[in-house]
C-alpha positions, 0 to 999 in steps of 0.5 A: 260807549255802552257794551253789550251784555255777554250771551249766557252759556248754555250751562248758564241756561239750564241751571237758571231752569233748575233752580225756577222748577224748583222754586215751583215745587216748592211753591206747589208743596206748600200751597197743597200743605196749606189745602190750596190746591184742593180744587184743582186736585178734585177738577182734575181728577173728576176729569180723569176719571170721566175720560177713563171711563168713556175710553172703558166704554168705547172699549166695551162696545167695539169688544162686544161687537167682534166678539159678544154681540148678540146680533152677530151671534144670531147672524152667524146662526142663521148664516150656519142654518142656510148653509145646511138648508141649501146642503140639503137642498142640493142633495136632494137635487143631486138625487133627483137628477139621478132619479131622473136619470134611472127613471129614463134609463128603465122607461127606455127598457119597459118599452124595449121590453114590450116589443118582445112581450113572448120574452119574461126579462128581469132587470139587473144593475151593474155593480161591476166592471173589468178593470183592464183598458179594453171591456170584457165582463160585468158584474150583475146584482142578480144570481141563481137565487133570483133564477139566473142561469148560465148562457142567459143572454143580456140586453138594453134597448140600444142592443145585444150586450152578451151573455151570463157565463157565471152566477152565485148565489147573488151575482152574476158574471156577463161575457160581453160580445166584444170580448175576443171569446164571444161568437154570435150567430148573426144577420145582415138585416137588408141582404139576408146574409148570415156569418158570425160577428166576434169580439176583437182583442183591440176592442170592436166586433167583426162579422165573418164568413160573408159571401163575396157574392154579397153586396153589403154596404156600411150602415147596415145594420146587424142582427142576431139570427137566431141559428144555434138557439143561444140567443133570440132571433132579431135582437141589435148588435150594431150597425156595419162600419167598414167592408174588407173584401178582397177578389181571391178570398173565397169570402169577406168580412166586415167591421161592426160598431156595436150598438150598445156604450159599454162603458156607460151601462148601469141597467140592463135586462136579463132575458130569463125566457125565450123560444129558440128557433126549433131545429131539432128535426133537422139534426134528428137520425132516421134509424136504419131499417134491419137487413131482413 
């Protein structure tokens, strides 16, 4: 009965490897000694040598495409010199729009002006406003160096907008007619009745001293009289909003929405000269005649 060989340990396994590595070395040394492996060591290097430069190459290219590619860097120049056209392209745009928008804003006073060709006007930009919540000034780019003067009224083409209370050399101040100091001399267009429209501390104009045997209906519309000679006869200040009259007051009053946005003024026109209404004779004292 034959018996079967005992399995090798696993020591018995590694050390027969150790010993066949190192007959192979051995071998390996004497045969490169001897010049034998002189082929083999030139294939191999050569192969070597031509992976490491494909790998240095493929290198090189993919390098020079994120980071010295001539077409990228010219790409990227003209990508640059675009932006700064369309830039410059949309500044202009910008500034024609705004052109466009002052060119209105003036063609709109010329012919406003020329309704009234006995007044002289001289057009100012506003460079200023009232900082607090409720409009009550504005500041002008025109003063007493271009002839401006105090109490010049001040007008666009949707109406009255005040007067010139104070001027420097360059500049001037506006009193606007909501301010709750301003008074104007005024005329209901369709009833011919006269009162006085003043600015309101909230903001908004009323007229007062109305009759109550006038009929005034809201819509109408509200002119400067003229009365007073601080202001030329005719011009807009609004248009009647709401009527409060009460039966045992002696006369009523109304609420007026002024014509003017006084938040969104930018130009206006100054009226340096008009022709007052002449009431002078009515104001005139005939001197008494000596006792004889």
């Amino acid at each position: 009965m034959r018996h079967r060989p005992y399995p090798m340990s696993k020591f018995q396994r590694r050390s027969i490897l150790v010993v066949v590595l190192l007959a192979a070395s051995l071998g390996l040394l004497g045969l490169d000694r001897a010049g034998a492996l002189a082929p083999v060591k030139n294939t191999l290097g050569t192969s070597m040598t031509v992976l490491q430069r494909s790998v240095a190459r493929t290198w090189a290219s993919v390098a020079g495409l994120f980071q010295s590619n001539p077409d990228a860097e010219s790409l990227r120049r003209q990508n640059a010199e675009l932006q700064a056209q369309v830039n410059q392209l949309q500044a202009r745009v910008i500034q024609l729009e705004e052109d466009q928008t002052a060119l209105k804003t003036l063609s709109g006073l010329v012919n406003y002006a020329r309704t009234q060709p006995d007044y002289r006007y001289l057009a100012a930009n506003v460079i200023g406003r009232d900082p607090s919540p409720f409009l009550r000034y504005l500041l002008l780019d025109r003063g007493s160096d271009d002839g401006i003067r105090r109490d010049m009224p001040v007008v666009t083409d949707q109406g009255l907008v005040g007067k010139i209370v104070e001027v420097t050399s360059q500049a001037s101040k506006v009193q606007l007619i909501v301010d709750s100091g301003s008074a104007v001399n005024a005329l209901l267009q369709k009833s011919r009745e006269r009162g006085v429209v003043s600015g309101q501390l909230a903001g908004g104009l009323i007229m007062q001293y109305i009759s109550q045997q006038v009929t005034v209906e809201p819509g109408e519309r509200v002119l400067t009289s003229g009365l007073g000679g601080a202001y030329p006869q005719g011009l807009f200040i609004g248009a009647v909003s709401a009527v409060q009259k009460l039966n045992y007051e002696v006369l009523q009053q109304a609420e007026v929405t002024p014509g003017v946005d006084f938040g969104r003024l930018e130009i206006v026109l100054i009226i340096v000269s008009f022709k007052p209404l002449d009431l002078g004779p009515f104001f005139q004292i005939t001197p008494t005649p000596a006792a004889p």
